[in-house]
C-alpha positions as CSV (number, residue, x, y, z in Angstrom):
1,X,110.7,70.3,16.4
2,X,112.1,71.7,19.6
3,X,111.3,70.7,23.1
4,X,111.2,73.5,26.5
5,X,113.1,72.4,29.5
6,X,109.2,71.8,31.0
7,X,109.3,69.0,28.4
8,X,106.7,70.5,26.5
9,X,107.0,69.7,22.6
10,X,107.1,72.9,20.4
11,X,106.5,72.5,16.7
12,X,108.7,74.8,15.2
13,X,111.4,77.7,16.1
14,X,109.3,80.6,15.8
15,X,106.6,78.7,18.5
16,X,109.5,78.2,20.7
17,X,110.5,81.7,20.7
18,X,106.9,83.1,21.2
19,X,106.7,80.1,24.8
20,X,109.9,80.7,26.1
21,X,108.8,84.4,26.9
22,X,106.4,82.6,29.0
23,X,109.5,81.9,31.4
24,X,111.7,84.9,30.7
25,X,108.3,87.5,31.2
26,X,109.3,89.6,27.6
27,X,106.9,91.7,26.7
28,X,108.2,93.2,23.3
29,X,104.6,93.8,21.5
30,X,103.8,97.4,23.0
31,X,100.9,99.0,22.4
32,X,101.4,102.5,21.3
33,X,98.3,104.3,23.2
34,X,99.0,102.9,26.5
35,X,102.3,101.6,28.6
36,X,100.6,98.0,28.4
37,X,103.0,95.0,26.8
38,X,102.5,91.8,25.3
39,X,104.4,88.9,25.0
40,X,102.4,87.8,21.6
41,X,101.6,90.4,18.7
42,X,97.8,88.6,18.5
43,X,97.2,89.7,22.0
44,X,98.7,92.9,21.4
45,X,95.8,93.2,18.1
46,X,93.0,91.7,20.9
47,X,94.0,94.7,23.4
48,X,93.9,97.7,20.4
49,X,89.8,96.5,20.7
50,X,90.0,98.5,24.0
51,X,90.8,102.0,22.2
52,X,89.4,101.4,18.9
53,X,86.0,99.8,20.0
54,X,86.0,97.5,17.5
55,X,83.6,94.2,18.2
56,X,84.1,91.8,15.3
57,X,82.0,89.2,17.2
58,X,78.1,90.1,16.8
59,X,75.0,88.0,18.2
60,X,73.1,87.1,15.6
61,X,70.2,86.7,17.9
62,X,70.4,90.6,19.3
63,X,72.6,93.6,18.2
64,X,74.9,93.1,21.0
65,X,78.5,92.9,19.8
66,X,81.9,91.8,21.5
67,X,85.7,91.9,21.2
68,X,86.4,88.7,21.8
69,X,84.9,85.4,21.2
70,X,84.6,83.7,24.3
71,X,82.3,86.3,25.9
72,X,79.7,85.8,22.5
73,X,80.0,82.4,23.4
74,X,78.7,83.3,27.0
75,X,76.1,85.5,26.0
76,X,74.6,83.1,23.7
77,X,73.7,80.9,26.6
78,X,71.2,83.9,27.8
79,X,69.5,83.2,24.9
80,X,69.1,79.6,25.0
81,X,68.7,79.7,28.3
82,X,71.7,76.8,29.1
83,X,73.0,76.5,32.4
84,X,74.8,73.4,32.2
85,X,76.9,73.9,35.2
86,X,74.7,72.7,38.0
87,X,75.7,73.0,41.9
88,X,76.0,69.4,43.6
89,X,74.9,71.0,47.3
90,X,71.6,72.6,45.9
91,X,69.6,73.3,42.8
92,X,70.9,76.1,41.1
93,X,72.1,75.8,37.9
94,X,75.0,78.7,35.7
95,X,75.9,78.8,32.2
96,X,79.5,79.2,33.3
97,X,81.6,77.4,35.6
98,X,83.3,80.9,37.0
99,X,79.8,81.4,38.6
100,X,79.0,77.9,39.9
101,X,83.0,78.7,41.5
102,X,81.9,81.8,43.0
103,X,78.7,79.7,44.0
104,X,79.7,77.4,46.2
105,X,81.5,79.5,48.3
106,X,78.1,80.5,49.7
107,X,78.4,77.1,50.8
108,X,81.6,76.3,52.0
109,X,81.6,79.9,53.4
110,X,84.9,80.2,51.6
111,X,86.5,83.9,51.6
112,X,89.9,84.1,49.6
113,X,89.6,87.3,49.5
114,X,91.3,89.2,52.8
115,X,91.6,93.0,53.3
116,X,95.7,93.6,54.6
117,X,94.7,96.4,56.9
118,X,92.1,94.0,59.1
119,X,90.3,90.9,59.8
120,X,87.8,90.8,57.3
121,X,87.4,88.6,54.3
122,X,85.2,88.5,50.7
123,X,84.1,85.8,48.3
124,X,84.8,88.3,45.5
125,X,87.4,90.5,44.6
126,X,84.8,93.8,43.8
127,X,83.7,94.5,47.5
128,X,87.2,93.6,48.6
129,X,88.2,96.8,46.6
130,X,85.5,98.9,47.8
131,X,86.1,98.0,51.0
132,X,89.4,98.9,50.8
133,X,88.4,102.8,50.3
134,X,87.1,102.1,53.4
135,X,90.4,102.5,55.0
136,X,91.9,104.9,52.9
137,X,89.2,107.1,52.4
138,X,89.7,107.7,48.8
139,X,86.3,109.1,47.2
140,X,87.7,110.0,43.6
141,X,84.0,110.7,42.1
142,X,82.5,114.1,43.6
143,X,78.9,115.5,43.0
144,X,79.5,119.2,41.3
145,X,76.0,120.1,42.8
146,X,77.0,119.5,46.1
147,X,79.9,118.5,48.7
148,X,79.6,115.2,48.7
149,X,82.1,112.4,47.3
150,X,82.0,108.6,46.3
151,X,83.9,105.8,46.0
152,X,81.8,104.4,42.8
153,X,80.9,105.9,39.9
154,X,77.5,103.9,40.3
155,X,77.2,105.8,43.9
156,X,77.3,109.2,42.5
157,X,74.7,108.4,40.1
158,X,72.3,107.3,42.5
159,X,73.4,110.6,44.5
160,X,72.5,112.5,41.8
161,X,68.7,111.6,41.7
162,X,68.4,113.4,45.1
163,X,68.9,116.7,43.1
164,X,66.7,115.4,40.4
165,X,64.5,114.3,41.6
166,X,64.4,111.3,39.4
167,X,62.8,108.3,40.5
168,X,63.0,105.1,37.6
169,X,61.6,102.8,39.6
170,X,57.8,102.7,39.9
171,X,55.3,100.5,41.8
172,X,53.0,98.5,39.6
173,X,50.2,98.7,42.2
174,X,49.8,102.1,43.3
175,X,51.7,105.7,42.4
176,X,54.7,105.1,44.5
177,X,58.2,105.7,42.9
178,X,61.3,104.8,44.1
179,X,65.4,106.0,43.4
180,X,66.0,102.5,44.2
181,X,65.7,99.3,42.8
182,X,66.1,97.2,46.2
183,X,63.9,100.5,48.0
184,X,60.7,99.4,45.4
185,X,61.7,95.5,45.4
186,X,61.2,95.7,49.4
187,X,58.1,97.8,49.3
188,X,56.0,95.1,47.0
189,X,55.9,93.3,50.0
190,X,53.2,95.7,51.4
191,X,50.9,94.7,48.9
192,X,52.0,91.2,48.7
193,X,52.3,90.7,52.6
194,X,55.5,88.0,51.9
195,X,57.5,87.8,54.6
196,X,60.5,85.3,53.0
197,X,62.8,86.0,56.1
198,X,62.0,83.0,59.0
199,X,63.6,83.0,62.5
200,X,64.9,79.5,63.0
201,X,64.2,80.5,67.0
202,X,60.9,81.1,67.2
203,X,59.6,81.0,63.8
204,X,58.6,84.9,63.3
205,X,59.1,85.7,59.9
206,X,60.0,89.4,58.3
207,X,59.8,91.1,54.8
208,X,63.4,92.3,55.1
209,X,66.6,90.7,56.1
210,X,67.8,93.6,58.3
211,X,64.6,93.0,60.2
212,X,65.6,89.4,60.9
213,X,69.1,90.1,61.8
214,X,68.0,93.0,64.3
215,X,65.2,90.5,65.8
216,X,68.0,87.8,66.1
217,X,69.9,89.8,68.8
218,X,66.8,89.6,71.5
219,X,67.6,85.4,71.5
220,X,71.2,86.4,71.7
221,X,71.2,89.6,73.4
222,X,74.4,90.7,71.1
223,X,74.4,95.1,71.6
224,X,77.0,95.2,68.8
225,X,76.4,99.3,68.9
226,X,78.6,100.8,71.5
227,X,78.9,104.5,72.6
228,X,82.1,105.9,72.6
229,X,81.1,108.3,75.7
230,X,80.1,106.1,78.3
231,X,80.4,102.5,76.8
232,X,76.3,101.5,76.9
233,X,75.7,99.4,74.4
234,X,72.5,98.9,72.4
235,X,70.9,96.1,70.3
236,X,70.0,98.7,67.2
237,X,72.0,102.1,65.5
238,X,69.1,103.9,65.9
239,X,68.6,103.2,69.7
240,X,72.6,104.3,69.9
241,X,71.8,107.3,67.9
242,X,69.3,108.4,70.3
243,X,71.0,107.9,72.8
244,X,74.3,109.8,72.0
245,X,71.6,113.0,71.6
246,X,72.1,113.0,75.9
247,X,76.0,113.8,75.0
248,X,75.4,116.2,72.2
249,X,72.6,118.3,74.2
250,X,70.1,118.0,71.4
251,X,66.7,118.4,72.7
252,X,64.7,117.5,69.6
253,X,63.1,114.2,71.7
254,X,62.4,116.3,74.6
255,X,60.5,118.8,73.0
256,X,58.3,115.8,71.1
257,X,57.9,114.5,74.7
258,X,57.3,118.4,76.2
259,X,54.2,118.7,73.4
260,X,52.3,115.5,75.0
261,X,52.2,117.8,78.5
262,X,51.3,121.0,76.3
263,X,49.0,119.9,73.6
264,X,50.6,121.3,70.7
265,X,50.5,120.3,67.3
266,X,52.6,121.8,64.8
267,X,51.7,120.0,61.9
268,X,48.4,121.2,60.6
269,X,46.6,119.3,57.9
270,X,45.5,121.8,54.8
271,X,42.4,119.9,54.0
272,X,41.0,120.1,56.9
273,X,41.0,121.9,60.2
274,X,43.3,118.8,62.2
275,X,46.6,119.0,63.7
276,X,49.1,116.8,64.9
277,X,51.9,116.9,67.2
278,X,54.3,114.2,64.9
279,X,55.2,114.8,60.9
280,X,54.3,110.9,60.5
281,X,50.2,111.0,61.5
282,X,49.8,113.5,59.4
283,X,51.0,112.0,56.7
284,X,49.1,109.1,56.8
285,X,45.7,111.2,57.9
286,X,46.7,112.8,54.2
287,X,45.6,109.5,52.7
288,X,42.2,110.1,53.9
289,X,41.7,113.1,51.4
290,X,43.9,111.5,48.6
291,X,42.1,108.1,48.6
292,X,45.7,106.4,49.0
293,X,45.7,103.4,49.9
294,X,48.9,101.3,49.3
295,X,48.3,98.0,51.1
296,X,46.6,95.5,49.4
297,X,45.2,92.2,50.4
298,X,46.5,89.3,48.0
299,X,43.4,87.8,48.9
300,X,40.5,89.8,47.6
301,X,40.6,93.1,45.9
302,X,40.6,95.1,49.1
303,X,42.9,98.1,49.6
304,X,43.8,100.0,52.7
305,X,45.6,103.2,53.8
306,X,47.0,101.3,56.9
307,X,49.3,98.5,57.3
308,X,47.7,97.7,60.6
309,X,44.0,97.3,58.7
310,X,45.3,95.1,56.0
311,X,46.5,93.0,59.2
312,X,43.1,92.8,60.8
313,X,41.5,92.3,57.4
314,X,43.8,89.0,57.2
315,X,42.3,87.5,59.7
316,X,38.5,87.4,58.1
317,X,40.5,84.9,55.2
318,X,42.7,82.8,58.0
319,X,40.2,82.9,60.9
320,X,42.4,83.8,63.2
321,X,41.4,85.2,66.1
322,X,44.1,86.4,68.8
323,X,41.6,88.6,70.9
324,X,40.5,85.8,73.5
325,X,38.2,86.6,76.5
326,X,40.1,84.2,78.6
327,X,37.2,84.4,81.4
328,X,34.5,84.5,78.9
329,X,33.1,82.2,76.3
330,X,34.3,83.7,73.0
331,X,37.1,85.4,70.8
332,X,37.6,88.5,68.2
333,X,39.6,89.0,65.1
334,X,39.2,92.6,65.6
335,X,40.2,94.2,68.9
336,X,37.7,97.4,68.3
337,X,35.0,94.3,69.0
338,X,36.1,94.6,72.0
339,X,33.7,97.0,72.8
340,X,30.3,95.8,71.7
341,X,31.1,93.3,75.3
342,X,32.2,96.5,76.9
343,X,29.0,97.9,76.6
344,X,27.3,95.0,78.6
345,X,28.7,97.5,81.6
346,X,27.7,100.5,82.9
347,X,31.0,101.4,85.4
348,X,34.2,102.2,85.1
349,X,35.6,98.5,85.9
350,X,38.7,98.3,83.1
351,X,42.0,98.4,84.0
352,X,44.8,98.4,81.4
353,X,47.6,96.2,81.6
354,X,50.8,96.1,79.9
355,X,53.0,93.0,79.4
356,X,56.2,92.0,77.2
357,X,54.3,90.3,74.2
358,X,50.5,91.0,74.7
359,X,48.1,94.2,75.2
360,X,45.8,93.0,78.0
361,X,42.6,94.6,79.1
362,X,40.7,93.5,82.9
363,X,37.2,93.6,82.9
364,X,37.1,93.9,87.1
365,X,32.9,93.5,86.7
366,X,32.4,90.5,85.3
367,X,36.1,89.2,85.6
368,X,37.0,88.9,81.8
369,X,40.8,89.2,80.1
370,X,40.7,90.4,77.0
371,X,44.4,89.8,75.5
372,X,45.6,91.2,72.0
């Protein structure tokens, strides 16, 4: 029996060897299809797996089979469903400690991960190394159909459905189909109406979590977008994108504006004889030939071709009714109701006006505020 200078007992001389390289760092098991070394010949057999493919360790449950034991071990757990690792600050519950690890950083906000080039920090080692491209600009994976490079292999296969035109993921609801498995995930909401994202401010809510973060800034008035020309700043990417058209000399927004002045509509419908000045109207005056429409109330049965409609249509199941005749006895789900009071009048007596939150219409002849 020997003993290490760490007092730790070894059984016999051979043992004793084999844990000493532990200290000294000798490698002398070498693979022969790579440069990799091994202090131990069984993990030298454990790491010819990786070239040979051999997975001794099958799941007798699937056909999914593995090198090593340990991850057999895991997988079985998605099988029986065991998640005995349970997190102490909420409920969620992980068959393996390494996630409940990973976990809690969510709540202690922990980071260990820190980029060397700046300030920024990562619960997990992957999107440190991606972000790490970031600074060197290495794209190793390029499309052979076109110009562009990647960083990830899983980037250039998404890339490459916008050649194929490939599109895997498809709405249950209606036709729609998506290169994207976030991209469909975010448009079920227009059928289902959720809206999982709350302001803690004033207690809007939002189907996406970019729409949250965006509506966050007008209670803290953070324009984290600045230009590089004249330092304005701006709330949204989009709004700085538009605006950095006035240093570029593009005029594609001026002549939009030019065609409300001329009348034109470039965008003619080929059903039917109607035109448009914008791409988008048209499209959605296309669903009134195709039948299409993709919003559905999760109330009833109902369908409808606009997002605005299902919104009215709400109302008839929560009785709400925002359009109030604040002069007037009386109050309408539906602004176009509007009009069966309008038509108590014979004049010209309504004057539009326009405020930060509301639409507000003045009724001067018999003094009624119509606000929606």
């Amino acid at each position: 029996m020997k003993m290490c200078f760490l007092l730790y007992v070894i059984p016999n001389n051979a043992n004793m060897i084999v844990h000493m390289r532990t200290h000294s760092g000798e490698k002398p098991s070498k693979c022969d299809q790579c440069t990799k070394c091994f202090s131990r010949t069984s993990h030298l057999k454990i790491h010819m797996r990786t070239h040979s493919g051999e997975k001794p360790y099958k799941c007798d449950q699937c056909t999914k089979c593995f090198s090593l034991k340990g991850p057999l071990k895991r997988h079985m757990m998605t099988h029986s469903g065991e998640k005995p690792y349970r997190c102490d600050q909420c409920t969620k519950r992980f068959s393996r400690t390494s996630n409940l690890k990973i976990h809690m950083r969510t709540h202690s906000g922990e980071k260990p991960y820190r980029c060397d080039q700046c300030t920024k920090g990562f619960s997990l080692k992957g999107p440190l190394k991606r972000h790490m491209m970031t600074h060197y600009g290495e794209k190793p994976y390029k499309c052979d159909l076109c110009t562009k490079r990647f960083s990830r292999t899983s980037n250039l296969k998404i890339h490459m459905r916008t050649h194929s035109g490939e599109k895997p993921y498809r709405c249950d609801q209606c036709t729609k189909c998506f290169i994207l498995k976030d991209r469909l995930k975010r448009h079920m909401r227009t059928h289902s109406s959720e809206k999982p994202y709350k302001c803690d401010q004033c207690k809007k809510c939002f189907s996406l979590k970019d729409h949250l973060k965006r509506h966050m800034r007008t209670h803290s008035s953070e324009k984290p977008y600045k230009c590089d020309q004249c330092k304005k700043c701006f709330s949204l990417k989009c709004h700085l994108k538009r605006h950095m058209m006035t240093h570029s000399g593009r005029t594609s927004y001026l002549k939009i504006h030019v065609r409300t002045h001329s009348g034109e509509k470039p965008y003619k419908c080929d059903q039917c004889t109607k035109c448009f000045s914008l791409k988008g109207p048209l499209k959605i005056h296309m669903r009134s030939h195709s039948g299409e429409k993709p919003y559905k109330c999760d109330q009833c049965t109902m369908h409808f071709s606009l997002k605005g409609t299902l919104k009215i249509h709400m109302r008839t199941h929560s009785g709400e009714k925002p359009c109030l005749l604040v002069h007037c006895n009386g109050s309408y789900s539906d602004p176009s109701n509007l009009s069966v009071h309008m038509l108590k009048h014979t004049g010209n007596g309504f004057f539009f006006l326009s405020g930060l939150n509301t639409f507000q219409l003045f009724d001067s002849l018999c003094f009624a505020l119509f606000s929606f």
